[in-house]
N, C-alpha and C positions, 0 to 999 in steps of 0.2 A: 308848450303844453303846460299848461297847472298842474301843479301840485295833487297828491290826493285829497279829497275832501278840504279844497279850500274855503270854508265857509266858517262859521262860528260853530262850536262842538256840541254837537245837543240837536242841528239842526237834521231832520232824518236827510238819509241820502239816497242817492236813487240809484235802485239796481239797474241789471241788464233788461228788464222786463218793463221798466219805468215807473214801479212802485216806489214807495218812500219806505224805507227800512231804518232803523237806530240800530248800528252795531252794537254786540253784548259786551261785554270785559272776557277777554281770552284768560284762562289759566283763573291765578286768584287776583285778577287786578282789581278788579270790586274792593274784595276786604282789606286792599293796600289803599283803595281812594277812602274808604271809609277809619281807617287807620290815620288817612292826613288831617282828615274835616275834621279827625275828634281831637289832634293836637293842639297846644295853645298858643303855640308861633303863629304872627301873621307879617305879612310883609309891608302893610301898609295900604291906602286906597287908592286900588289900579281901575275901577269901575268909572270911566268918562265915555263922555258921548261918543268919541272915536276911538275904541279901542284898540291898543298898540297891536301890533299885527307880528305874530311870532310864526316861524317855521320850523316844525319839528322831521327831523331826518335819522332814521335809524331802521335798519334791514329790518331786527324783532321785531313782529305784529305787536305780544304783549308789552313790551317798551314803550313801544310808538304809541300804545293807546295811554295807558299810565300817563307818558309825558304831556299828550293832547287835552286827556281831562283834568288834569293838576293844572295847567296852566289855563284851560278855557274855564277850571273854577273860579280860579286868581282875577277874571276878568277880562282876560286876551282873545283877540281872533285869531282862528290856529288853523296854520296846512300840513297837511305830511308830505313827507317825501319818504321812499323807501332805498333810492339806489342815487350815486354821489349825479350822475346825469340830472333824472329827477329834481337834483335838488340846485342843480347850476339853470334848469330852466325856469323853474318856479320863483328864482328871486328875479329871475329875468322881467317874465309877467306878473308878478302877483306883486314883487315889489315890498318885501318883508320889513319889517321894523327892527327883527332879531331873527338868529340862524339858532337853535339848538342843532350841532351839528356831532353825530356819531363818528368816530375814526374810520373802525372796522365797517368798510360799506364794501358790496360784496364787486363794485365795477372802479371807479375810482374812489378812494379814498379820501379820508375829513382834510387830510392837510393839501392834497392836492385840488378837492374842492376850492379850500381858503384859497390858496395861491394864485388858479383861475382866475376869481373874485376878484383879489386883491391888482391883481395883472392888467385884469377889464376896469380895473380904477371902482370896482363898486367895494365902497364902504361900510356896507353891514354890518352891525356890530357880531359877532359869533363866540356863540359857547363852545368848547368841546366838550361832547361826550367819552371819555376814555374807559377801556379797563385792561389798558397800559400805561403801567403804574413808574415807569422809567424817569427819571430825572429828563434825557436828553428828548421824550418824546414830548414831553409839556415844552421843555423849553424851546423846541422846533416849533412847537404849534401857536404858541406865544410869538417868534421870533417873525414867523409867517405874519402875524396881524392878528389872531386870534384876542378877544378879550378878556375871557377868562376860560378856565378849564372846570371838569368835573369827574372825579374816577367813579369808573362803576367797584361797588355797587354803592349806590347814593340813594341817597333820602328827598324823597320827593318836595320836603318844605325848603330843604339848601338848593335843590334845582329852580324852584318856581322864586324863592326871594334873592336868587346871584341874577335871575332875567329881570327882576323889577332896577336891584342897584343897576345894571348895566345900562339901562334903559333910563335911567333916572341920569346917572353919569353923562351919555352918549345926548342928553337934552329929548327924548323920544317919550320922555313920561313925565306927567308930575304926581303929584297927590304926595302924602309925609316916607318918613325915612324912616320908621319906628320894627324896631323890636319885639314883642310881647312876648314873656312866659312869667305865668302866675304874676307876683304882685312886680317883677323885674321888668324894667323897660329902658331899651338902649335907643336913642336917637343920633342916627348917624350925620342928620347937618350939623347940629348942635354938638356930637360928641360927647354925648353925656348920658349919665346913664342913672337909674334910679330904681329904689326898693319901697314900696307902700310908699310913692311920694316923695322918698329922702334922696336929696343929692348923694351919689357914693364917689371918692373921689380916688379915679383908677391910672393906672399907670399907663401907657402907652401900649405893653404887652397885657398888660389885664384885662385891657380892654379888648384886642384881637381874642385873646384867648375865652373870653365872655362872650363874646360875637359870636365864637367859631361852633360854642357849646351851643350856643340859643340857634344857629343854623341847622342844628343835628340835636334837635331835643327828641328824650326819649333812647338814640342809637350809642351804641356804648362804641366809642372812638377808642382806637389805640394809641399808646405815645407817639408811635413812631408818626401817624397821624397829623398828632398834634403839633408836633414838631415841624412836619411840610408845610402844613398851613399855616402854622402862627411864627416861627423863624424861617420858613423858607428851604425849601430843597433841601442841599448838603449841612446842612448843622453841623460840625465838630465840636462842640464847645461840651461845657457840662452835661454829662450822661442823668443828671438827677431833675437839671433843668425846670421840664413839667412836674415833677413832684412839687418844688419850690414854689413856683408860680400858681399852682391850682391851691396849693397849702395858704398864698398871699391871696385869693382870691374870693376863698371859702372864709376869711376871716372880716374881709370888709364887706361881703352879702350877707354874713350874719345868720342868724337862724331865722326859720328853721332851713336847715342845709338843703342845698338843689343839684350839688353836683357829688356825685357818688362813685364811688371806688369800689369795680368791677375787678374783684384778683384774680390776677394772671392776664386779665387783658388789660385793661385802659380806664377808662373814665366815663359816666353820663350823666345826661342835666334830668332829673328825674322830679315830679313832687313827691314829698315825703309823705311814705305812707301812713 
């Protein structure tokens, strides 16, 4: 059995009556897609003639839509699945490029989905959706075969540009590796990154920690955050750490300032108003 609506997103679908209908956006997912399209992150150009073919799987109606039209903006042909069965049959027949795959599914679960998958020898590259937020549950879902992970709640432009890198990694895309927010542009083949044009010339962690803000532009990230993504899980080290490194990083972007100091919580990549 296929997927739900395995077609390209936009294309109306056919009820039980045989009409052509276009789903609406459940709850506010409207004003969150219209929230993406007005960001200045992009991921790069995924629009070829054979569009990478992505499978979105997550019980939430409102999620499952969110995810389907961010990614079928991006360029991708998109199926859903709603339950972990569903979605063990769909890469069966449909034959996915990429799995967006949720944890929490209400019959099997994301990690026993993977393992399936991985057991039947199919290769699929796979995201997790998580929002369990545990050390041992990323590193179970990683250890499985996953290729990367994502906690809820997430920002729909770090979902839609970790399935272009993955994709781009995994040989399944091409088009460039670029960055964009305002005059900042980070190039991941090259490694390089740049301001109105100028070389900046960053450190190894500046550059993670640059990446991880323009992944999340706009959402004001906490340390503890920034810490899992940009050193990794259990950090012990320096408790000031990210003060340090955002202090190194805001001095070689120069003005006018892009990343800003939310007190009491964390940090975000903002244009200045």
């Amino acid at each position: 059995m296929l997927a739900r609506n395995p077609v390209v997103p936009g294309t109306p679908y056919p009820d039980q009556g045989g009409r052509l209908e276009t789903p609406g956006p459940p709850g506010n997912a409207q004003a969150a897609l219209r929230k993406l399209q007005g960001r200045a992150v992009r991921m790069g150009s995924v629009r070829t003639a054979t569009p990478a073919k992505v499978l979105v799987v997550d019980d939430d109606d409102n999620i499952r839509y969110l995810l389907h039209t961010a990614t079928k903006h991006a360029g991708f042909e998109v199926a859903d699945a709603a339950t972990g069965r569903e979605a063990l049959e769909s890469v069966q027949d449909w034959e996915p490029d990429l799995v967006l795959l949720d944890v929490m599914l209400p019959d099997l679960d994301g990690f026993e989905v993977c393992r399936r998958l991985r057991e039947d020898r199919i290769e699929v590259p796979i995201i997790f959706l998580t929002a369990r937020d545990a050390v041992d549950d990323r590193v179970r879902g990683l250890t499985l075969g996953a290729d990367d992970y994502v906690t809820k709640p997430f920002s729909l432009e770090e979902v839609v540009t970790r399935v272009g890198v993955v994709l781009r990694r995994t040989g399944k895309l091409g088009g460039d590796s670029r960055l964009v927010f305002g005059d900042v542009e980070i190039d991941d083949e090259a490694h390089q990154v740049r301001r109105a044009g100028q070389l900046l010339e960053l450190s190894p962690t500046e550059y993670k920690l640059l990446r991880y803000f323009m992944l999340n532009p706009g959402r004001v990230v906490s340390r503890a955050q920034i810490v899992d993504r940009v050193w990794q899980y259990d950090y012990l080290g320096d408790s000031n750490i990210v003060e340090t490194y955002v202090s190194y990083l805001r001095r070689k972007l120069g003005d006018p300032p892009l990343i800003q100091t939310v007190r009491g919580v964390g940090y975000v990549l903002r244009e200045p108003e």
